[in-house]
N, C-alpha and C positions, 0 to 999 in steps of 0.2 A: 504494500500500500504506500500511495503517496503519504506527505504529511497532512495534506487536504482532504484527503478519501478518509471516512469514516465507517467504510464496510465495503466486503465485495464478497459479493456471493451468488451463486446460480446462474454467472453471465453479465452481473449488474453491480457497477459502480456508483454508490452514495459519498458525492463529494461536496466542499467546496468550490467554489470556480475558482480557479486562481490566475486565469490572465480572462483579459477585455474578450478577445472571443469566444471564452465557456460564457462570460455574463452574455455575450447578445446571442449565441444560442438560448439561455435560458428565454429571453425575453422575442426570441422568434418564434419559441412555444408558445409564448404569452400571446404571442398576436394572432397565430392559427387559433387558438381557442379561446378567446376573448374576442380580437374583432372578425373574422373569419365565422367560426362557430356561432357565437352569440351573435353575432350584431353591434358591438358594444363599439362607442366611437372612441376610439384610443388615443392617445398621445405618442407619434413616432418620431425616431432619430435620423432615419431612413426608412424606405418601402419594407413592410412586413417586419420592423424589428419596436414591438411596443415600449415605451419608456416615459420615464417619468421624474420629476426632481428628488427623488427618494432614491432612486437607481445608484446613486455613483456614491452614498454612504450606507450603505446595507452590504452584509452580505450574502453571497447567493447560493443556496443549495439546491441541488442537481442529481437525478439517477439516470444515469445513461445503459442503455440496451450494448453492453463491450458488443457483440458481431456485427452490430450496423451503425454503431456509433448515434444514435437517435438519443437523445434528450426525452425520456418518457413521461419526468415529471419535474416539477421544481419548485421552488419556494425561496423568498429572499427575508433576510430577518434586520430590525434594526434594531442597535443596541441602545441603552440609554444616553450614552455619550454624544454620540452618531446625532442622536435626534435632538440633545439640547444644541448643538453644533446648527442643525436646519432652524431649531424653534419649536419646534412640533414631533409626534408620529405622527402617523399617517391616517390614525384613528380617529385622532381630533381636527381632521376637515371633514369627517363627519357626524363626531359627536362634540358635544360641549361635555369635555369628563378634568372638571377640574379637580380629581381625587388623585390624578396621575403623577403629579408634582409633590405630592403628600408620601409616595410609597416610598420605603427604604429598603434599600440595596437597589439588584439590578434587576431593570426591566427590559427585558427585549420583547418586540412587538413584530411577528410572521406579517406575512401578505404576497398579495401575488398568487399565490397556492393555486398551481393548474396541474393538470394531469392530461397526458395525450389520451386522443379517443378511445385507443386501441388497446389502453390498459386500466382503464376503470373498473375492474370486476372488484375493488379492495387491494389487492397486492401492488397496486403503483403509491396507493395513496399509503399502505402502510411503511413499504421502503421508505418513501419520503420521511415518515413517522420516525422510523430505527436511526435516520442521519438528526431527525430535530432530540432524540431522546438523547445521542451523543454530547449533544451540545449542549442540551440543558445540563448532563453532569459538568460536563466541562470546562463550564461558562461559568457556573455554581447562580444559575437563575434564581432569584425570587420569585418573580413574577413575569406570567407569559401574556400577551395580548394578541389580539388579531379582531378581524371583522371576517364574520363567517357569511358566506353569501346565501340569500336564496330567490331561485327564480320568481320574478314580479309582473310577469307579465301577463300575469289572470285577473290586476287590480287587486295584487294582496291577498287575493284567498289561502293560498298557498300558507305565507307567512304569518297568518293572524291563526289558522289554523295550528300551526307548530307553537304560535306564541300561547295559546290556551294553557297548553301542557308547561310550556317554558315559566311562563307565570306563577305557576304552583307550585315547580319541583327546583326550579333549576337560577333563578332572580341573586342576582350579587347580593349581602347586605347593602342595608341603606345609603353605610359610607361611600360604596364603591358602585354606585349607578352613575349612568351616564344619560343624558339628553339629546336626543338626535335632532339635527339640524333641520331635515325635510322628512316630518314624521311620514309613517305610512299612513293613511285613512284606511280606519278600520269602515270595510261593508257593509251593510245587511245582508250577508247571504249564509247558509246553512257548512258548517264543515265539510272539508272534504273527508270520505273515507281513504283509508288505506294509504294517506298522505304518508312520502317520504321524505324521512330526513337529511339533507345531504349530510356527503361521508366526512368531509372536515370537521360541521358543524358537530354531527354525532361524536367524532374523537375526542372533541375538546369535552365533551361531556361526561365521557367515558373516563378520562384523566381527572376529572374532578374540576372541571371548573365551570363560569355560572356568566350567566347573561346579565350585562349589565345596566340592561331596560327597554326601552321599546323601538325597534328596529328606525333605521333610516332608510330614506329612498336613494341610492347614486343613481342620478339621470344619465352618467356615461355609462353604465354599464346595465342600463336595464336589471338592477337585482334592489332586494330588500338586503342589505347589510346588519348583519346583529353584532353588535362589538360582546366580547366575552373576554375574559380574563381569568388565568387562572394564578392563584397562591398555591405555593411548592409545596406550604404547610399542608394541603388540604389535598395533595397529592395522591390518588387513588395508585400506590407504587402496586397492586397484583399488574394492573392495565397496564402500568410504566414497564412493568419487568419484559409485556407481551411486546412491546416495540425493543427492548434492548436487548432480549433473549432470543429471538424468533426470526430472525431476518430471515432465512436460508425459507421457511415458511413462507415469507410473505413473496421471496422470488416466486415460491412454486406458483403462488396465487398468480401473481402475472403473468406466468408462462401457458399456465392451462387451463384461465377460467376466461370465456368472451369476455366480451363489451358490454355489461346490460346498464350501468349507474351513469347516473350526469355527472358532470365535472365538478370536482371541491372547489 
């Protein structure tokens, strides 16, 4: 292993990027499945490579397919430093979470989190997992942030249905809510059944961590954004041990289960 690679196993390298072309591979993947796939109107640096002012102080993690060299999945992280350096994360241009300047120690905050078409059965999303569970030891994390996406293009049915459940089980304490900027409008229409939850959002859940209020609309990307947060304290370690014990598992998953889940 390099000193960047944080596992390799079944044919698949979980790394950091460490030179300027791993990162705009990552973010080539960003644009096939964000503006490409979705629809989503992106910000680029050139044709087909999505980017953003967060890009160039984060870092990027990457599972590449070693026999064809494809980028399967990726995810970029910013640390606390990184982001008092910008002003911001990336979470608060869409939430107002002024609890975020109150936490101590270190906060690093994911985003970006895409997975190629072609391995969303679980096993792309969980590799991804085995390289961010590295890091959390690593890094010796506090506290993890992100905005978990979910599709919004039914006018929120989708995501007010998830929020039901989310509301009674899963809600940050009081301290640590956050206020989104372009709330979703909640409908009048009946639950969906058999609603799914995406596979990001279900990980962070699974980890032990908790939504920190009522979703935002991003108009570039067509989705409901749930910001979540989780404390290491509250750390679900059986689920932790399943991303840093199991990698060689989560290869198999990618290798031999289709395509059936939407994108993290």
């Amino acid at each position: 292993m390099s000193s960047m690679e944080l596992n390799r196993s079944q044919g698949f390298s979980v790394r950091l990027a460490s030179t300027p072309e791993e990162i705009e591979r990552t973010q080539r993947l960003r644009y096939d499945v964000f503006a490409t796939e979705m629809g989503a109107q992106v910000q680029t640096s050139r044709p087909g490579v999505e980017w953003d002012e967060f890009d160039a102080h984060c870092e990027h993690l990457l599972v590449e397919e070693l026999a064809t060299g494809r980028i399967v999945a990726s995810t970029r992280l910013l640390r606390r430093a990184q982001a008092e350096q910008i002003g911001r994360f990336y979470s608060e241009s869409e939430f107002n979470a002024e609890f975020i300047s109150s936490l101590e120690g270190e906060v690093v905050e994911l985003g970006r989190t895409c997975v190629h078409v072609d391995f969303r059965s679980g096993g792309g999303i969980m590799l991804l997992w085995s390289g961010i569970a590295q890091l959390m030891k690593g890094w010796d994390i506090d506290y993890l942030l992100g905005c978990a996406s979910v599709p919004c293009r039914d006018e929120g049915q989708l995501v007010q249905t998830l929020m039901s459940n989310l509301r009674s089980n899963h809600l940050s304490p009081e301290h640590l809510r956050a206020t989104p900027r372009i709330p979703v409008a909640r409908g009048d229409y009946p639950e969906l059944s058999g609603a799914i939850m995406p596979p990001l959002l279900k990980a962070y859940l699974r980890l032990g961590a908790w939504v920190c209020g009522e979703p935002s609309f991003d108009e570039e990307f067509g989705v409901a954004d749930l910001m979540v947060i989780l404390d290491m304290r509250e750390l679900n370690h059986r689920y932790f041990k399943h991303f840093l014990g199991r990698e060689s598992k989560a290869a198999d998953a990618v290798t031999k289960t289709p395509s059936v889940a939407a994108t993290a």
